[in-house]
Rosetta silent file (secondary structure, phi, psi, omega in degrees, C-alpha in Angstrom):
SEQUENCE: XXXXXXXXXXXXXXXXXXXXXXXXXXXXXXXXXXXXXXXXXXXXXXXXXXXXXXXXXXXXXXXXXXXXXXXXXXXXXXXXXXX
SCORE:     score description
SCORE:     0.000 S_00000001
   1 L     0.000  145.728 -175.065   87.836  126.941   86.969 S_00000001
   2 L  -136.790  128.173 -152.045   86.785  126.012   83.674 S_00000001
   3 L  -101.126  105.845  155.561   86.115  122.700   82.857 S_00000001
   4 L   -13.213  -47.452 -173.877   86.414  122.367   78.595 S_00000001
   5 L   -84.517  -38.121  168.344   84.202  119.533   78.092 S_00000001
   6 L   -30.600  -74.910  155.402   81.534  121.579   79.461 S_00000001
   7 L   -46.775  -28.756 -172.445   81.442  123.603   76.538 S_00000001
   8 L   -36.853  105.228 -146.069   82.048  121.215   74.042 S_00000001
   9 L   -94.709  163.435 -162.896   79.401  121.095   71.157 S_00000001
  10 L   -49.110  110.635 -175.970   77.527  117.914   70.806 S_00000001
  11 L   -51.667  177.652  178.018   79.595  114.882   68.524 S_00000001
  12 L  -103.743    8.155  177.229   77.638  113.659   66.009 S_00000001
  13 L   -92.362   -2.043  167.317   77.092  110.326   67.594 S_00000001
  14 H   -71.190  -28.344 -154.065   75.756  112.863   70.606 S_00000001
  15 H  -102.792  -11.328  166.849   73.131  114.403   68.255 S_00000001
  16 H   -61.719  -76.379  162.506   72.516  110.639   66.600 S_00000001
  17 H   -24.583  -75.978 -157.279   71.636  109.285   70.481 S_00000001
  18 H   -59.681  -29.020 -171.935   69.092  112.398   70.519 S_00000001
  19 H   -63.751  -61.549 -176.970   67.738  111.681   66.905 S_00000001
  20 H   -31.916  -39.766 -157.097   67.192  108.184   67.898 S_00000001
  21 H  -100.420   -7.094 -164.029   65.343  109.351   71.831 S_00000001
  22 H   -72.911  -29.978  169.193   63.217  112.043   69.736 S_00000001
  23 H   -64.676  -35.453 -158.846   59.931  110.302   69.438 S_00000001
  24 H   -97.347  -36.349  165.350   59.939  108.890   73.453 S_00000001
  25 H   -56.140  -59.861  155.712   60.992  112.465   74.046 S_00000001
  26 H   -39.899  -52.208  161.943   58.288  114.272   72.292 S_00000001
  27 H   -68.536  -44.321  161.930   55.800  111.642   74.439 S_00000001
  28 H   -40.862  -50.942  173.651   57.168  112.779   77.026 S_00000001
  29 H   -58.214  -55.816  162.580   56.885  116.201   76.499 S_00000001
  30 H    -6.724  -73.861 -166.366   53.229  115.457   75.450 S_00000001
  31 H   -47.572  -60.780  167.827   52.486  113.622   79.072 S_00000001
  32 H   -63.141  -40.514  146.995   53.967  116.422   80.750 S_00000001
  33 H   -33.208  -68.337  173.053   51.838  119.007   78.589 S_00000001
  34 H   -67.962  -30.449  174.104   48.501  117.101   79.740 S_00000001
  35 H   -85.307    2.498  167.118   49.103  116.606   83.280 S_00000001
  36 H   -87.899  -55.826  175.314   49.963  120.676   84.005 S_00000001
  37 H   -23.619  -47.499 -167.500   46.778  120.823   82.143 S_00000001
  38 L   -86.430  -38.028 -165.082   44.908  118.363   83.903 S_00000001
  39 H   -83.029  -37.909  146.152   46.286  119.802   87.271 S_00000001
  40 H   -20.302  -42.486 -176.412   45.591  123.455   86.372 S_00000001
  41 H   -92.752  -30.719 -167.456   42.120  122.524   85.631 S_00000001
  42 H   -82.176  -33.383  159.942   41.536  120.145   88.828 S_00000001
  43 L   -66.062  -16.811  145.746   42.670  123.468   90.616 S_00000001
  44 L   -71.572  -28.011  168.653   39.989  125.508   89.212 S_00000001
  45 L    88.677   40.719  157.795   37.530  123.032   89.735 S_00000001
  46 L  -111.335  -14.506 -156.244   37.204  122.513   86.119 S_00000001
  47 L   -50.929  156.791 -171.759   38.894  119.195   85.346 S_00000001
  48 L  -157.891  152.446 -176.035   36.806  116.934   83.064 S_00000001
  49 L   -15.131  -62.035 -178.422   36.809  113.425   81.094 S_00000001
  50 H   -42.961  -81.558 -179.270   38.871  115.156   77.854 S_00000001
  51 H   -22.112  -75.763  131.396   41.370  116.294   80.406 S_00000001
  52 H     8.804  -74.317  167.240   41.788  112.771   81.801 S_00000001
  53 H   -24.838  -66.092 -169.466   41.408  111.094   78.208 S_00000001
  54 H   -51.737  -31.417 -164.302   44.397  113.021   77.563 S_00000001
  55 H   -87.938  -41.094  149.061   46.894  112.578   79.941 S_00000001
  56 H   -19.125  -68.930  175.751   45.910  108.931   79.516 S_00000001
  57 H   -73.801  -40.649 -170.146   46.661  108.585   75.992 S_00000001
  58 H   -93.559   -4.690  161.491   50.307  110.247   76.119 S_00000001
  59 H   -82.092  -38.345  160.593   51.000  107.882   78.954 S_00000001
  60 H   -54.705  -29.501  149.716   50.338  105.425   76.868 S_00000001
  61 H   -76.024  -27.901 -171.175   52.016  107.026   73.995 S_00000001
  62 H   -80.517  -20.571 -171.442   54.730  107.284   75.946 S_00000001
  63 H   -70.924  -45.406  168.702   54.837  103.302   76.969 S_00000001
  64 H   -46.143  -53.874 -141.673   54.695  102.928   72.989 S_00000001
  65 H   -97.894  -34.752  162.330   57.382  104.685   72.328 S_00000001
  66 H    -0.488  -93.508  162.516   59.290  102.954   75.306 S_00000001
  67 H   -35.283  -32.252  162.947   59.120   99.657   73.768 S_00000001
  68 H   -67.723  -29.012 -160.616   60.172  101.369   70.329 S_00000001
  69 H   -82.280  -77.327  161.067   63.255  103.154   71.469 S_00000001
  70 H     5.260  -70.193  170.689   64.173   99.400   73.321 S_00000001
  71 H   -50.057  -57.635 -172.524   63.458   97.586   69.822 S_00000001
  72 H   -69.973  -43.458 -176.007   65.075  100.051   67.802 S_00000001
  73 H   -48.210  -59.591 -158.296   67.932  100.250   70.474 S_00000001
  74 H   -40.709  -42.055 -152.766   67.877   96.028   70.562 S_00000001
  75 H  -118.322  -13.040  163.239   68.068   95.300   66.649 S_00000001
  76 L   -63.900  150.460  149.777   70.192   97.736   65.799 S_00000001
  77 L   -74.873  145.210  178.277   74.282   97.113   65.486 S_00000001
  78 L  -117.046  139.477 -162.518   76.152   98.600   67.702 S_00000001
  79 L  -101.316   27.216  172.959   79.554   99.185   66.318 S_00000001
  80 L   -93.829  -51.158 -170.782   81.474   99.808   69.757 S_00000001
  81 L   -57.371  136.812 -165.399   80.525   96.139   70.683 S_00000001
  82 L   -84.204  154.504  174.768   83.390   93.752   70.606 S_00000001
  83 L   -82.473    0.000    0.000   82.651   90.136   69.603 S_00000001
């Protein structure tokens, strides 16, 4: 069985939604970047402050960019909603 929609390539209000998530994504990606790092190195018995610092700061970038997507989401019009 082959389900159509599966396949389907992205609308452009699909690839809008992604433009919109691309910064909170990117922090994301970030977060997850420092914390393989950080755990890689705490398995060698290297981890150290920088290491730490890091993983720190993109959780924190990512809490930024939370609150951005939210905002941007919030203040935007949305033109599905009915009055």
């Amino acid at each position: 069985m082959s389900d159509p929609d599966f396949y389907a390539e992205p609308t452009a209000a699909d690839l809008a939604a992604i433009e919109i998530e691309e910064p909170l994504i990117s922090a994301e990606l970030e977060w997850l970047a420092a914390e393989i790092t950080l755990l890689d190195a705490a398995e060698r018995g290297r981890a150290n402050e920088l290491d730490t610092r890091r993983v720190r700061r993109a959780e924190q970038a990512v809490i930024r960019e939370t609150f951005a997507l939210v905002t941007r989401l919030t203040r935007s019009p949305n033109p599905r909603r009915v009055a």
